[in-house]
Chimera marker file (.cmm) of the C-alpha trace (Angstrom):
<marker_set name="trace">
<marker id="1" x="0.000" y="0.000" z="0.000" r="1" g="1" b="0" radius="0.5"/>
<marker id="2" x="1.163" y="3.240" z="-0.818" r="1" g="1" b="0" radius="0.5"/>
<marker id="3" x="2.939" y="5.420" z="1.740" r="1" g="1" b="0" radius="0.5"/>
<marker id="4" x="2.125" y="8.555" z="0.218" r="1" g="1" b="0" radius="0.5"/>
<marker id="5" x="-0.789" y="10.680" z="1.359" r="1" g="1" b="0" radius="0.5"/>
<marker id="6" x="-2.855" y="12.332" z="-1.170" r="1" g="1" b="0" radius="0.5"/>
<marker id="7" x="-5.483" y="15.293" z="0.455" r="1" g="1" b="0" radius="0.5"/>
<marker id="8" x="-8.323" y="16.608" z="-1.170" r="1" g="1" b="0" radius="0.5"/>
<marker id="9" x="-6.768" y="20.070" z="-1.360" r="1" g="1" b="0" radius="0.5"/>
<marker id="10" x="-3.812" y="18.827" z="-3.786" r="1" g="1" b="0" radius="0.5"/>
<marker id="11" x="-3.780" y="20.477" z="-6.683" r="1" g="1" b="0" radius="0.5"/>
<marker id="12" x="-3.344" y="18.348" z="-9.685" r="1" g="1" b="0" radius="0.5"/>
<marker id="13" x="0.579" y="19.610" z="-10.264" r="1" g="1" b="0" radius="0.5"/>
<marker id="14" x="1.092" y="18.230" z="-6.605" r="1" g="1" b="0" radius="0.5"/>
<marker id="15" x="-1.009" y="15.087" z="-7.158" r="1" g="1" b="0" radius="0.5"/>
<marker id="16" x="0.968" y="14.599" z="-10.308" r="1" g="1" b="0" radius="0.5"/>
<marker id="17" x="4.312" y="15.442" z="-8.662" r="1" g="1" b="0" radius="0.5"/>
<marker id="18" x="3.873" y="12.757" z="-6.195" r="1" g="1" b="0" radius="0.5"/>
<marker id="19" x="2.913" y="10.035" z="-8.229" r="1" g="1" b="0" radius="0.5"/>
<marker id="20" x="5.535" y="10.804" z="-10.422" r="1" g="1" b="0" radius="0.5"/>
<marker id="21" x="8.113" y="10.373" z="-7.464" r="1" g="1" b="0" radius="0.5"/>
<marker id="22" x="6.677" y="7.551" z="-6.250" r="1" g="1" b="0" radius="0.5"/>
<marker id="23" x="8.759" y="4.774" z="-5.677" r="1" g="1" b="0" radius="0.5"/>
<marker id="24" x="7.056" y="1.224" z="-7.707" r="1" g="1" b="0" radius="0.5"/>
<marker id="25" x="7.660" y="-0.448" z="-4.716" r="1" g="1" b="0" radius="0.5"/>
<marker id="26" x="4.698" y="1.864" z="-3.196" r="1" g="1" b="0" radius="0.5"/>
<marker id="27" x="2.536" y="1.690" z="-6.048" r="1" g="1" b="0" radius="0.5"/>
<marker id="28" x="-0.500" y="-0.526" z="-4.466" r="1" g="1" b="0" radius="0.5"/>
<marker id="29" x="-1.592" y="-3.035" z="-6.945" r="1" g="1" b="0" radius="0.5"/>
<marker id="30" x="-4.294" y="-4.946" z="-4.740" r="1" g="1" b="0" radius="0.5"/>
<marker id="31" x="-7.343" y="-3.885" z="-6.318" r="1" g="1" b="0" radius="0.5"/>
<marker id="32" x="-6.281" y="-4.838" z="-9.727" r="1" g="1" b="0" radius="0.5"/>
<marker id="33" x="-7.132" y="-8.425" z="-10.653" r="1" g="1" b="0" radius="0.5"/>
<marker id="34" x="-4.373" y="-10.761" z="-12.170" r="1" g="1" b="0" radius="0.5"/>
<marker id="35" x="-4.474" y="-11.929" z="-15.470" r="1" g="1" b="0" radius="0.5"/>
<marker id="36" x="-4.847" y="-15.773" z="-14.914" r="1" g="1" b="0" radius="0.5"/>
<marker id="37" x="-6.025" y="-18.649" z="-17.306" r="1" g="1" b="0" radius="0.5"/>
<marker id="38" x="-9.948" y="-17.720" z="-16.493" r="1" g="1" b="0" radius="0.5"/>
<marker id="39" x="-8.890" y="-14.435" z="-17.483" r="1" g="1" b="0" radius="0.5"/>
<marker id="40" x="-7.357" y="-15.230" z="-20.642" r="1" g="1" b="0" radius="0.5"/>
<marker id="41" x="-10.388" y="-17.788" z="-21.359" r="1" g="1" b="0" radius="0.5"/>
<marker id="42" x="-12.634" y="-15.352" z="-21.557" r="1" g="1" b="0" radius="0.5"/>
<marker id="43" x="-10.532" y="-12.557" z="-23.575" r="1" g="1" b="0" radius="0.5"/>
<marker id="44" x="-11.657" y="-11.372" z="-27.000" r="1" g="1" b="0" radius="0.5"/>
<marker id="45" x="-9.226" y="-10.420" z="-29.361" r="1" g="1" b="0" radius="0.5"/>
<marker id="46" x="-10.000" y="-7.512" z="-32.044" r="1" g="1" b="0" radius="0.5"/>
<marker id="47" x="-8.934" y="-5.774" z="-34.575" r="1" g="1" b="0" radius="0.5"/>
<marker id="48" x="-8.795" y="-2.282" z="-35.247" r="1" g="1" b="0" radius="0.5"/>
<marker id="49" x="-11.617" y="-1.132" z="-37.226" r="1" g="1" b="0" radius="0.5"/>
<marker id="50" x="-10.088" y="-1.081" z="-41.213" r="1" g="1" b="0" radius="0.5"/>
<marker id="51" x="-10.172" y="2.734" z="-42.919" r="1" g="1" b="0" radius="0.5"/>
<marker id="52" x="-10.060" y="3.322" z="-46.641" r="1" g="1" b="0" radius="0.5"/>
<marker id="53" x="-7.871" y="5.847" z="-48.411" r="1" g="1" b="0" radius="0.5"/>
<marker id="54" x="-9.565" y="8.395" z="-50.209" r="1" g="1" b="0" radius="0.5"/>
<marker id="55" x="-8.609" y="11.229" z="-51.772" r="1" g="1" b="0" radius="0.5"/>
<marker id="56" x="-10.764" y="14.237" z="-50.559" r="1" g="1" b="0" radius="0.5"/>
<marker id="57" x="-10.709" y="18.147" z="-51.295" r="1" g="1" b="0" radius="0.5"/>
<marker id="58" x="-11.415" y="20.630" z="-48.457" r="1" g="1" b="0" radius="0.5"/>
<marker id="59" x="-12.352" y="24.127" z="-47.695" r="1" g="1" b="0" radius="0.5"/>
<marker id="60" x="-8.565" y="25.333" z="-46.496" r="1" g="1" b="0" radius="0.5"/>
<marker id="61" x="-9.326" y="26.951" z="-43.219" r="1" g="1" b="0" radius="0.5"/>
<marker id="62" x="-11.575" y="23.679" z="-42.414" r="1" g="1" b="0" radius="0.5"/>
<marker id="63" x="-8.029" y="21.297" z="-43.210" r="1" g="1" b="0" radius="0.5"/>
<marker id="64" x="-6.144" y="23.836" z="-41.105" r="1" g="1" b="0" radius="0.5"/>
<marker id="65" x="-8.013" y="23.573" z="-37.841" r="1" g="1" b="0" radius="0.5"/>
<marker id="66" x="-8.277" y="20.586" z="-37.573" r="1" g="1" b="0" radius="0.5"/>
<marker id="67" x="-4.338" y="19.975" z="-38.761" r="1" g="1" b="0" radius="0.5"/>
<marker id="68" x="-4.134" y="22.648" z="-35.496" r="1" g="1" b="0" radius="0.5"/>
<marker id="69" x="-5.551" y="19.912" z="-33.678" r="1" g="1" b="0" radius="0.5"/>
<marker id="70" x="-2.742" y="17.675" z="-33.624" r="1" g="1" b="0" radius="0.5"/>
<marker id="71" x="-1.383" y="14.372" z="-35.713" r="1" g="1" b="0" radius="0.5"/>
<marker id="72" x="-4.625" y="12.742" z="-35.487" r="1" g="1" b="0" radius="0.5"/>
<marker id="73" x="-6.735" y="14.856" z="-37.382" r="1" g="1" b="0" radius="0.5"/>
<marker id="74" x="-7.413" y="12.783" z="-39.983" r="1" g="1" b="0" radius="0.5"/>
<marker id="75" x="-8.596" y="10.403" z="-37.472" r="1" g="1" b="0" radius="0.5"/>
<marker id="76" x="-10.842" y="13.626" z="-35.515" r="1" g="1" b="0" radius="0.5"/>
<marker id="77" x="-12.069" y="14.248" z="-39.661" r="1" g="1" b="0" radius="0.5"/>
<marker id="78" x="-13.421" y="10.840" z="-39.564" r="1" g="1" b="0" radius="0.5"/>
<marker id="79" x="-14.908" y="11.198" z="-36.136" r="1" g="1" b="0" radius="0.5"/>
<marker id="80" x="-16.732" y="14.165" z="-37.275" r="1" g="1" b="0" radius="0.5"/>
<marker id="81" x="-18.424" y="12.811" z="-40.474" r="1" g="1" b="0" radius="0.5"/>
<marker id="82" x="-19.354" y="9.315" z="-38.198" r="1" g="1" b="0" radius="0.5"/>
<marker id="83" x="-20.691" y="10.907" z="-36.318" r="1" g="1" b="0" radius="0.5"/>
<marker id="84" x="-22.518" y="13.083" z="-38.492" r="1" g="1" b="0" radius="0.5"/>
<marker id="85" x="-23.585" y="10.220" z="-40.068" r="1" g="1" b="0" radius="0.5"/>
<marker id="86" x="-25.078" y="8.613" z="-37.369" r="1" g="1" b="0" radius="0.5"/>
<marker id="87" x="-26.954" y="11.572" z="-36.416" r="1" g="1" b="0" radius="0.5"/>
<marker id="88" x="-28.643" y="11.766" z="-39.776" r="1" g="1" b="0" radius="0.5"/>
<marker id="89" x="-29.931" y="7.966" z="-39.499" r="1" g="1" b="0" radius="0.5"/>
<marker id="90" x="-31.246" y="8.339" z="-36.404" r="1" g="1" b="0" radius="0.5"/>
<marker id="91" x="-33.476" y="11.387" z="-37.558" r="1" g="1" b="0" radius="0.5"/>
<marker id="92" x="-34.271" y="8.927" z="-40.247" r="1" g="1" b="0" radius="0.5"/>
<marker id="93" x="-35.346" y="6.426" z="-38.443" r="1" g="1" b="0" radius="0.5"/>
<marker id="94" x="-37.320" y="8.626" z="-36.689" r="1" g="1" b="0" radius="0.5"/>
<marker id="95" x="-38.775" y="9.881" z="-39.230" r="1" g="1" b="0" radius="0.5"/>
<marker id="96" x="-39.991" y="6.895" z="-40.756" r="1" g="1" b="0" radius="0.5"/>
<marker id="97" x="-41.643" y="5.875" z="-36.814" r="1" g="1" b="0" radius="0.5"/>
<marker id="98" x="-43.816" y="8.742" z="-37.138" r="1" g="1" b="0" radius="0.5"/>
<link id1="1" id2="2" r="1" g="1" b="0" radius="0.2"/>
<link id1="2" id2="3" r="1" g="1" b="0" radius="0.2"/>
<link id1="3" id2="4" r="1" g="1" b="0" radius="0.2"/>
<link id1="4" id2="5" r="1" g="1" b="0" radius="0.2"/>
<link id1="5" id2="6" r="1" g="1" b="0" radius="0.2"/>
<link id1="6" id2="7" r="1" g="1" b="0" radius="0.2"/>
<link id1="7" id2="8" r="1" g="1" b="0" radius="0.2"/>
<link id1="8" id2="9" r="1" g="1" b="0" radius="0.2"/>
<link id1="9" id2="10" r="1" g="1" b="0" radius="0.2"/>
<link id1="10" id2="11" r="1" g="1" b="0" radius="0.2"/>
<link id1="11" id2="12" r="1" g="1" b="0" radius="0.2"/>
<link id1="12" id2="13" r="1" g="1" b="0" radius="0.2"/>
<link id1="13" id2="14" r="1" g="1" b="0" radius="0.2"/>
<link id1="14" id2="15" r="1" g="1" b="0" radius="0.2"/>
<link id1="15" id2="16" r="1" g="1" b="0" radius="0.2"/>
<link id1="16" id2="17" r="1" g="1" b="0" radius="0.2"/>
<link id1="17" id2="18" r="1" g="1" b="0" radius="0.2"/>
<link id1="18" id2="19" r="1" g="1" b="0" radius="0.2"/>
<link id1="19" id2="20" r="1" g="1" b="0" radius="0.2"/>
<link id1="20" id2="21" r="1" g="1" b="0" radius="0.2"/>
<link id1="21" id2="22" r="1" g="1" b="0" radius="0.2"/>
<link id1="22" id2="23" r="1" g="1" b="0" radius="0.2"/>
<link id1="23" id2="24" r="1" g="1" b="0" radius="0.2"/>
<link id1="24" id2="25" r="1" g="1" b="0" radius="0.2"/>
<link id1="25" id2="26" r="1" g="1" b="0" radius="0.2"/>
<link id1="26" id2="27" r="1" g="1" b="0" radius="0.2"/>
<link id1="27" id2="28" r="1" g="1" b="0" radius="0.2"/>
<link id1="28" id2="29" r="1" g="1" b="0" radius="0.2"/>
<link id1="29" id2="30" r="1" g="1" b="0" radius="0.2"/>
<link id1="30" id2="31" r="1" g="1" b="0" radius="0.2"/>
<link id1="31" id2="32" r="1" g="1" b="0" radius="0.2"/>
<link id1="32" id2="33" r="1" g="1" b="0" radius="0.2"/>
<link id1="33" id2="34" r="1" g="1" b="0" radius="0.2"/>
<link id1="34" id2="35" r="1" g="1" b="0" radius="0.2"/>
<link id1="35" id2="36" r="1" g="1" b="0" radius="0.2"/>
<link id1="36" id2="37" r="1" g="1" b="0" radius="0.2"/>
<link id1="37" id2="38" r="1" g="1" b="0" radius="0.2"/>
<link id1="38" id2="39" r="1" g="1" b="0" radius="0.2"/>
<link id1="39" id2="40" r="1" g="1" b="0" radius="0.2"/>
<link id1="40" id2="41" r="1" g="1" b="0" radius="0.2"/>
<link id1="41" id2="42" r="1" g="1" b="0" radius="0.2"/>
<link id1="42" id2="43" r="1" g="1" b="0" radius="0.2"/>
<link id1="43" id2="44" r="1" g="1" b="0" radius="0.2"/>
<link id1="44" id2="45" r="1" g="1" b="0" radius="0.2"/>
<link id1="45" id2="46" r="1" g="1" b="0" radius="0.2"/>
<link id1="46" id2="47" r="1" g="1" b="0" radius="0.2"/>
<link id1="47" id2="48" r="1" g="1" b="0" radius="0.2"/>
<link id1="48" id2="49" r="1" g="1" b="0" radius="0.2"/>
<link id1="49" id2="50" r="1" g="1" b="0" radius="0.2"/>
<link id1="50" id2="51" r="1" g="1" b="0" radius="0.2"/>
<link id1="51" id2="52" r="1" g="1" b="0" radius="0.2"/>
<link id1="52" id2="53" r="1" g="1" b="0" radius="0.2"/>
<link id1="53" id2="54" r="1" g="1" b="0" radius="0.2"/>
<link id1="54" id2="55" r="1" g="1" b="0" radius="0.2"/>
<link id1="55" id2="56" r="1" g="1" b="0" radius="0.2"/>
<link id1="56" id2="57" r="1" g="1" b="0" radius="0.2"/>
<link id1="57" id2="58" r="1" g="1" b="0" radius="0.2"/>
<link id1="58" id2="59" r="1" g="1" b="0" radius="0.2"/>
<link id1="59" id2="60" r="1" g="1" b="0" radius="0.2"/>
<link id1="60" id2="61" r="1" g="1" b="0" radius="0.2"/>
<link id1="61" id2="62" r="1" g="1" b="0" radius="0.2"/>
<link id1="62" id2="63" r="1" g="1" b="0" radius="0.2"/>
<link id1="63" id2="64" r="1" g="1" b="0" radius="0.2"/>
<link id1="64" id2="65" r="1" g="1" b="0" radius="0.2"/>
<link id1="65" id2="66" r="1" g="1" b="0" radius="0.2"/>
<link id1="66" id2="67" r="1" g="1" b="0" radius="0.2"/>
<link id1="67" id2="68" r="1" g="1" b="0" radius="0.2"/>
<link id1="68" id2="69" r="1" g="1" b="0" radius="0.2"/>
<link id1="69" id2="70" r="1" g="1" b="0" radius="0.2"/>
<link id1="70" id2="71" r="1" g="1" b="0" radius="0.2"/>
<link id1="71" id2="72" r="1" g="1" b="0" radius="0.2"/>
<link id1="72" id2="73" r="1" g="1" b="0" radius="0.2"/>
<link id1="73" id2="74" r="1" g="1" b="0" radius="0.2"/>
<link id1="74" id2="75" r="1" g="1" b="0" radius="0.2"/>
<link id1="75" id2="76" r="1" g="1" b="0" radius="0.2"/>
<link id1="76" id2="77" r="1" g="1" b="0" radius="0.2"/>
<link id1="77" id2="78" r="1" g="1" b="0" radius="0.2"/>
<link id1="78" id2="79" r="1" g="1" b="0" radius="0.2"/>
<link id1="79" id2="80" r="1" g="1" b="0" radius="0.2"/>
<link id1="80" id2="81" r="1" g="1" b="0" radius="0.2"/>
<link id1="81" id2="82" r="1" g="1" b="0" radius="0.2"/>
<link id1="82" id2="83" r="1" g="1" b="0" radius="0.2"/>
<link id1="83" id2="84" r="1" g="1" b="0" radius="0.2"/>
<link id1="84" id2="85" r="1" g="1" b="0" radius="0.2"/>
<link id1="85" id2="86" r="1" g="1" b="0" radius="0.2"/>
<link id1="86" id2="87" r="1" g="1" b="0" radius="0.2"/>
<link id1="87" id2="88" r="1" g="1" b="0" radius="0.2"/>
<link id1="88" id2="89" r="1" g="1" b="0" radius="0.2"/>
<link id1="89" id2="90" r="1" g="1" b="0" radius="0.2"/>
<link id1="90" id2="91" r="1" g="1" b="0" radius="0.2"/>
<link id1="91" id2="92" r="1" g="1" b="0" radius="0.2"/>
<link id1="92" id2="93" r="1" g="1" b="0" radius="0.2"/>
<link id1="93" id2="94" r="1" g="1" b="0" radius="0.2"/>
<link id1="94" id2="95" r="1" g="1" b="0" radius="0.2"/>
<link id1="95" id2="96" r="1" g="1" b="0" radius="0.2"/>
<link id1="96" id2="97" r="1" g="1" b="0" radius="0.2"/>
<link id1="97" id2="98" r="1" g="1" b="0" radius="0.2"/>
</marker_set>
């Protein structure tokens, strides 16, 4: 169990400070369950969902901010338009129930 004390008034740069000199020895790992054979049993393995290249023109400023976003933008792009996309077919669905 670990030795160090963490209060409610920590602010997160202490909180962080002190877990980051934390010895591993301290580091309590009791409420974590192992991974044994049952464990292993019952694991599914997947794979990451598969993307197709495309080739696709955009409005300049709209590339830019989300390039401003970081290296994953084309990954936050396809986020976007999913999740457009699943908007629109639930109002679809919806309108097809009334």
């Amino acid at each position: 169990m670990s030795k160090t004390n963490f209060s409610a008034d920590m602010s997160p740069e202490e909180r962080h400070k002190e877990l980051v000199e934390m010895p591993d020895e301290e580091i309590d790992y009791s409420d974590i369950a192992p991974l044994n054979e049952d464990f292993w049993k019952n694991a599914e393995f997947s794979l990451p969902q598969k993307k197709e290249g495309i080739y696709i023109k955009l409005n300049p400023q709209t590339l830019q901010w989300f390039r401003s976003r970081g290296r994953e933008y084309q990954a936050m792009i396809d986020a976007v338009l999913t999740s457009y996309v699943e908007h629109q077919e639930k109002l679809g669905k919806q309108s097809q129930e009334e």
